[in-house]
N, C-alpha and C positions, 0 to 999 in steps of 0.2 A: 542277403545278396549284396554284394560290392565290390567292384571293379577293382579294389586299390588292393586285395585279396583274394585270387583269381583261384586259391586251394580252399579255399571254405566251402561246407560242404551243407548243402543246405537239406531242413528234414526229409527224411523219407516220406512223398506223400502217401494218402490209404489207398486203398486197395480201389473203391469209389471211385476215387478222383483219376488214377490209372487207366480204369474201364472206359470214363467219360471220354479222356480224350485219346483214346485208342479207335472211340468210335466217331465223334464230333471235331477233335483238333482243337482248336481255338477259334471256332467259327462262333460259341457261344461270347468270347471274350470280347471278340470285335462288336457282335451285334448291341451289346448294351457300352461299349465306350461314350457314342453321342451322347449316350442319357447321365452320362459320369459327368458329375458337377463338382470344381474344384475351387479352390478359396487358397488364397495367396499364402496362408498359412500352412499348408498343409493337407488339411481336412480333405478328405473326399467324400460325396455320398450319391445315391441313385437318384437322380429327377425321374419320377415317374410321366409319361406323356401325359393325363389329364392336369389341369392347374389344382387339382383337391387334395387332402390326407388322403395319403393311402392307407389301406383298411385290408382287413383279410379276409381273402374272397369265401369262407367258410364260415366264420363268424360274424364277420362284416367288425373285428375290434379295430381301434388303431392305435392303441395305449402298448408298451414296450416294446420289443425286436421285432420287427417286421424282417421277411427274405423273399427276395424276385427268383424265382425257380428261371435258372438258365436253358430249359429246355423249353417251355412251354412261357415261362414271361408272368405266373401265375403267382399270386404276391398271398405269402402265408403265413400265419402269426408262429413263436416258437412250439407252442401246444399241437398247432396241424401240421407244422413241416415233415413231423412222422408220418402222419394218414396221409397226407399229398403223397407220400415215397411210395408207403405201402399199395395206395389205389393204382398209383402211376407207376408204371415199371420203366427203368432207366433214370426217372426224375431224381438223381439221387443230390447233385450238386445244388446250389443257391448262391445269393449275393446278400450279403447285408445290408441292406438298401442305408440305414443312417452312418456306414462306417465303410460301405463298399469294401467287402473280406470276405474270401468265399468259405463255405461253411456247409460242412456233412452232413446231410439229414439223417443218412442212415448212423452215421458213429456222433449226431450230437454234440459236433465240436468245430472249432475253426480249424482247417486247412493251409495250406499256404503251398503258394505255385510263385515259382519267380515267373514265369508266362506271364500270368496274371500281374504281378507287380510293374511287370512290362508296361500293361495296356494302359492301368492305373497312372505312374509317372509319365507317361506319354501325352497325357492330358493336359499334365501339370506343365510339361514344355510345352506347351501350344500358345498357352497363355503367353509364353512371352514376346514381344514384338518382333517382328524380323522384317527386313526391307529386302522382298522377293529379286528388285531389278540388281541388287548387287551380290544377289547368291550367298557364294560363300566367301567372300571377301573380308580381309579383316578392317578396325577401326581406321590402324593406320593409312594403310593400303588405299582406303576410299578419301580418305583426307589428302594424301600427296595426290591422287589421281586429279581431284579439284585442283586443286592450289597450278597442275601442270596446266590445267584447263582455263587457265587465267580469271577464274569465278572473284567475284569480288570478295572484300572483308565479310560484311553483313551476310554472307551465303554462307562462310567458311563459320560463322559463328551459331549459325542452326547448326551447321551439321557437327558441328563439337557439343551443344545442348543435347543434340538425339543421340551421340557417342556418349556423354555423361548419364544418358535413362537405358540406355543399354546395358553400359558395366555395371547400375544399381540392380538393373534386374538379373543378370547374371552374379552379383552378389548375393541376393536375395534367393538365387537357387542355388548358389554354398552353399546357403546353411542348412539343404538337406543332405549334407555330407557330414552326421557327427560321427563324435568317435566311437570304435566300434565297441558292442556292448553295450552300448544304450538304446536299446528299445521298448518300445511301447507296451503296454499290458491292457489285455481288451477288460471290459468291465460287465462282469459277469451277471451282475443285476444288482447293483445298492451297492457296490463293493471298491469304488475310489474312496473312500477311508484306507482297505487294505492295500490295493496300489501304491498310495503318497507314499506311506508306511517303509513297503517294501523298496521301491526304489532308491527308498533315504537308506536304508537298510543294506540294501547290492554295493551302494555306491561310499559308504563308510570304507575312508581305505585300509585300515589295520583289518576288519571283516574280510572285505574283497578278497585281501592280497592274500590272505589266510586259506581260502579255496583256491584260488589259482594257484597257488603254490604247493598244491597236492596235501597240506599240511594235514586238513581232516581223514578222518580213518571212522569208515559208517560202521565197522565193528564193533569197538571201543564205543562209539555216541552210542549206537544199540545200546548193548550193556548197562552205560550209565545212564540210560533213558529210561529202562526198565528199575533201576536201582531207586526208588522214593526216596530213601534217606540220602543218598549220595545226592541227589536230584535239587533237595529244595533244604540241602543244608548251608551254613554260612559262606560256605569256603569250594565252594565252587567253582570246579578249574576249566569248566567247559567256554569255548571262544565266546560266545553271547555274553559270558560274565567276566571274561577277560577284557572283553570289548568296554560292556556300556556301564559294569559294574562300580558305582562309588559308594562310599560312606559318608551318612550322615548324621551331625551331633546335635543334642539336643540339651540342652541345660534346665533346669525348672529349678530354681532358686525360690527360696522361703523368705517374705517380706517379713517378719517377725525377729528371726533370728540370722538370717545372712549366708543358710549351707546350702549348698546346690549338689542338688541331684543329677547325676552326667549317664545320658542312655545311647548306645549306637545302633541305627538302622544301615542294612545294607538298601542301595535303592540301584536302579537301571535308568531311570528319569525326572528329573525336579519339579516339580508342578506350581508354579509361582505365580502369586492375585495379581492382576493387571492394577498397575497403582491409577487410580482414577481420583486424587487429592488433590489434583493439580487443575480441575473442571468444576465449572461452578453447575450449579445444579440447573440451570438453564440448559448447557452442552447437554447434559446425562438426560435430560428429559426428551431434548431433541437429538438424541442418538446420530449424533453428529460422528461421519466418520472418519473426521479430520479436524483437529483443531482450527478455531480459526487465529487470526493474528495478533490478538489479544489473550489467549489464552497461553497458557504452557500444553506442554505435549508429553504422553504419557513413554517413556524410554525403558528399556529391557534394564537399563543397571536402575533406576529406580524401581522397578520390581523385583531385583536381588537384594536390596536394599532396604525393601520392606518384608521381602521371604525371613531376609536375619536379623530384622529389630525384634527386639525385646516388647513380647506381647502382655500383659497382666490378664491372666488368668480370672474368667466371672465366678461368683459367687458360689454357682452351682461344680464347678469344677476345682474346686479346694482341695487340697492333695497333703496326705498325713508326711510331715515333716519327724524325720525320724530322731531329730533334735530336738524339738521341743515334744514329741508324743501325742501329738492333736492334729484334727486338719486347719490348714491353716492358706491363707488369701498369698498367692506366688506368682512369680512372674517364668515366661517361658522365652530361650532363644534359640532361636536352628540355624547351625553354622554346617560348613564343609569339611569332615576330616580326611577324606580322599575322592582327591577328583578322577574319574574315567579314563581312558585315552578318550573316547566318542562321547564329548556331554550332551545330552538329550533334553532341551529345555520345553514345559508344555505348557503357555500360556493360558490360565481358566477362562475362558471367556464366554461364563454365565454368571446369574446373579438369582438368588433366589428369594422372593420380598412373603415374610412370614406375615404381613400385614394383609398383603393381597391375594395369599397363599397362590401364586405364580411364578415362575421361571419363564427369564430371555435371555439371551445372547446378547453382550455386550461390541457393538460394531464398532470398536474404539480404534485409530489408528495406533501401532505401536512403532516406535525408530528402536530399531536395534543395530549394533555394529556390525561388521564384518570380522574387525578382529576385536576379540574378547581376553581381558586380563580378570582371572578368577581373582588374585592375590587378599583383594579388602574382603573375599568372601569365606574364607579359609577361617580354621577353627582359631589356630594360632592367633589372626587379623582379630579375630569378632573377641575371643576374651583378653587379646591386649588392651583394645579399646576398652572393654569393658572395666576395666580399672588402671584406667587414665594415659595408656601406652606406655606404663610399668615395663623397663627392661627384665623379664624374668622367666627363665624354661619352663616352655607350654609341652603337655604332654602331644608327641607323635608331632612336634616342632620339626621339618626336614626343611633345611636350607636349599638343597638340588632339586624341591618337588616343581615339575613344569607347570605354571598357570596360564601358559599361555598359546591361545586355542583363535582357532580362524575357521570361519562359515562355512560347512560344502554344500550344508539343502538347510530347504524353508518350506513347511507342510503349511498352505492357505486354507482355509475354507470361507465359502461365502453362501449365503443362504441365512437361514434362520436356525433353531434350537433343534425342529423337529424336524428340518429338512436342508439339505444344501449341496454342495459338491467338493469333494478337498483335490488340488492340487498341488503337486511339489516342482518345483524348481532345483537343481542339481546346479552345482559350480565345478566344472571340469576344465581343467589349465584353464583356469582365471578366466571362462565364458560362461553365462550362464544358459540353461535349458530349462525349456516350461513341457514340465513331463503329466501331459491329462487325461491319463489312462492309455489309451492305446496313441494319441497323439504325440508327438515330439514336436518341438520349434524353439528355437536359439531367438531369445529377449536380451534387450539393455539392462544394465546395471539397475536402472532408475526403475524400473518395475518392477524388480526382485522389492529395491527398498520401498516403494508405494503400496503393496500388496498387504492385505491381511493375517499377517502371519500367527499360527496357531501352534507350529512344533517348528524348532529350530535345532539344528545340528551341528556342532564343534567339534572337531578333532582336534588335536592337541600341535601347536603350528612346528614342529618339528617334522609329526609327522606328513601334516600336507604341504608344506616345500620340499620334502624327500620324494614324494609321491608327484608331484609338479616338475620338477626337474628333472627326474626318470621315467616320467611318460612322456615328455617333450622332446625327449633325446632319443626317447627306444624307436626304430625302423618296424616299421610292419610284420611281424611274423606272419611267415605263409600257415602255421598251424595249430598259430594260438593266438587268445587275444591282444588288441594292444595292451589292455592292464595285465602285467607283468609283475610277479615278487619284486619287493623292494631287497636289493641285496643289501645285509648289512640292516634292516631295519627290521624286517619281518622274523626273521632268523632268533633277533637277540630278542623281540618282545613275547615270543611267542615257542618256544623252547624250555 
């Protein structure tokens, strides 16, 4: 639902939800708003009237989804929300007491009423101040009215401080105006891993622009979905391998005789060690999640840096050298021989000690940039180096290939190994959005970079200033969204 697109059409609700308020109205909506508890972020949830956990009147649990039955007020876990419908006739609606979202007993799913979203943001405006004796009057308005009043200096200087906490909080209810097509995804039970995932995924623009622009054909995907060889062979021309698709090289050179073995992986993702060389063993025991001032700090081009240095190969993994005819002691390097449009970086951040036969989660901070130059990590880059930055033709050497790639999401997690919560962050016209499952809220720059980042997303920076400047410019469609085909851009990469 949104004002700035008065032809949007919002889903058909069930059949339930119909019956409800054919016979009740929004008399249920009103009676539970007092109990709607709101947080300046966004959040909404049910205050139940006693001070305790609320619990379900059946089992007496209070552990996962609780729902306040709108008819009767009777608080049910997901397991009896069924048997409350069935016992109770009519009882068919509910409220998600921790997400405030009403939700079908009888179809087992969430609902959606702009009624409802009504009662819900109505809450959320109340919070904000308003000064009753001046009605509707605006800032200026009450400012010249003083000033005619002959009020002193020191009067006129409150009342521009309380003009200054007004337009902050009127700013601060912008920022539930994003752009549209960004919303929230409820969280089904353990499943913000596959949210972060997905919204990093919606919001990849070459991906996006690829659906809105009619380009997919669910025939054809059929077909080649069913196809196993077509499916999971090299050369794979489906958008997910158009999109995230690179190559990776791998060299294993023989320390005896000097031949190198050269093998290619196709990959979707890079999964690169958190370089933690730069921490004395003091930080790494006190699992410090931030450097302190005397230390170095562990950065995203130091773990590319270490993904493509030259490893030596132990003992136990000797590899027959088809030159000399024996296994023989080798060293290993992983370079890039083609980068994605969308690169998908996955920081490891566990560690597993064969001493104490345990695994943890490494809480390290990592600084990564916003804009990324792949160029020193390319195949071409890694075996010039490798013998001495020799001008000499490297094989699949392209002079025109783009290295260079800017941020649009960051997948966090925080918790521990065996348990935690992941959220993403979304960079849309150069603002950033904290996307944590079904919540949305617009952050500073500075807590995108303070956060614990686990998966990072690059596009290739052609195409997100193509995509930045064409959403910034395009006017509202009444019957599509603002992300819009890039003309000229989506055409030629995807053709």
């Amino acid at each position: 639902m949104s004002s700035r697109n008065p032809s949007y059409t919002n889903p058909k609700p069930c059949k339930h939800l119909e019956d409800y308020k054919l016979r009740h109205g929004l008399s249920g909506y009103k009676s539970i708003q007092k109990h709607l508890k709101a947080t300046p972020h966004g959040r909404t949830s049910v205050e139940m009237l006693n001070a305790g956990v609320p619990r379900c009147n059946s089992c007496n649990g209070f552990q996962g989804r609780l729902y306040l039955c709108l008819i009767c007020n009777s608080v049910s876990c997901l397991d009896h929300t069924l048997l409350h419908t069935q016992s109770e006739d009519g009882h068919d609606l509910a409220v998600d007491i921790e997400r405030a979202e009403l939700y079908c007993c009888v179809c087992c799913d969430q609902v959606y009423d702009p009624d409802f979203d009504k009662v819900v943001m109505s809450k959320h405006n109340m919070g904000v101040p308003r000064d009753d004796k001046h009605g509707d009057e605006s800032i200026g308005e009450r400012l010249v009215k003083r000033r005619r009043l002959g009020l002193g200096v020191a009067e006129e200087l409150v009342d521009l401080k309380k003009s200054k906490q007004l337009v902050s909080m009127r700013d601060r209810r912008d920022k539930s105006c994003y752009p549209l097509g960004l919303r929230g995804l409820n969280n089904l039970g353990s499943t913000c891993f596959m949210n972060s995932v997905l919204q990093a995924l919606l919001h990849a623009p070459p991906f996006r622009n690829y659906f809105l622009s009619e380009g997919h054909n669910h025939e054809a995907c059929q077909r080649r979905s069913g196809d196993r060889l077509y499916r999971y062979s090299g050369d794979c021309q489906c958008i997910a391998h158009r999109v995230f698709s690179g190559l990776l090289r791998s060299d294993v050179t023989c320390m005896t005789c000097g031949s190198t073995s050269t093998t290619y992986d196709p990959c979707v993702d890079i999964s690169v060690d958190l370089d933690t060389s730069n921490f004395s063993p003091t930080d790494i025991v006190n699992k410090r999640s931030k450097p302190n001032e005397n230390s170095s700090i562990s950065t995203l081009l130091g773990c590319l840096d270490l993904f493509t240095r030259q490893e030596k190969l132990g003992s136990e993994q000797k590899l027959f050298c088809e030159t000399c005819q024996e296994m023989r002691d080798s060293v290993k390097q992983m370079s890039i021989r083609r980068l994605p449009l969308v690169l998908c970086l996955h920081i490891k951040r566990f560690e597993h000690s064969p001493v104490r036969k345990m695994s943890r989660k490494i809480d390290r901070y990592l600084q990564f940039p916003f804009s990324l130059d792949m160029t020193p990590y390319l195949s071409s880059s890694i075996v010039r180096n490798r013998f001495g930055n020799r001008i000499f033709s490297v094989e699949g050497d392209e002079s025109d290939i783009i290295t260079d790639f800017e941020i649009f999401a960051v997948v966090t997690h925080s918790g521990t190994l065996e348990s935690g919560h992941y959220v993403t962050y979304l960079r849309l016209r150069n603002r950033w959005y904290k996307c944590d499952d079904a919540w949305i809220t617009e952050v500073d720059e500075e807590i995108v970079r303070a956060s614990q980042c686990y998966m990072m997303f690059y596009v290739q920076k052609m195409l997100y200033q193509k995509a930045d400047e064409d959403l910034s410019s395009l006017p509202l469609s009444p019957r599509r969204d603002a992300y819009l085909p890039i003309a000229g851009c989506c055409e030629r990469l995807f053709k």
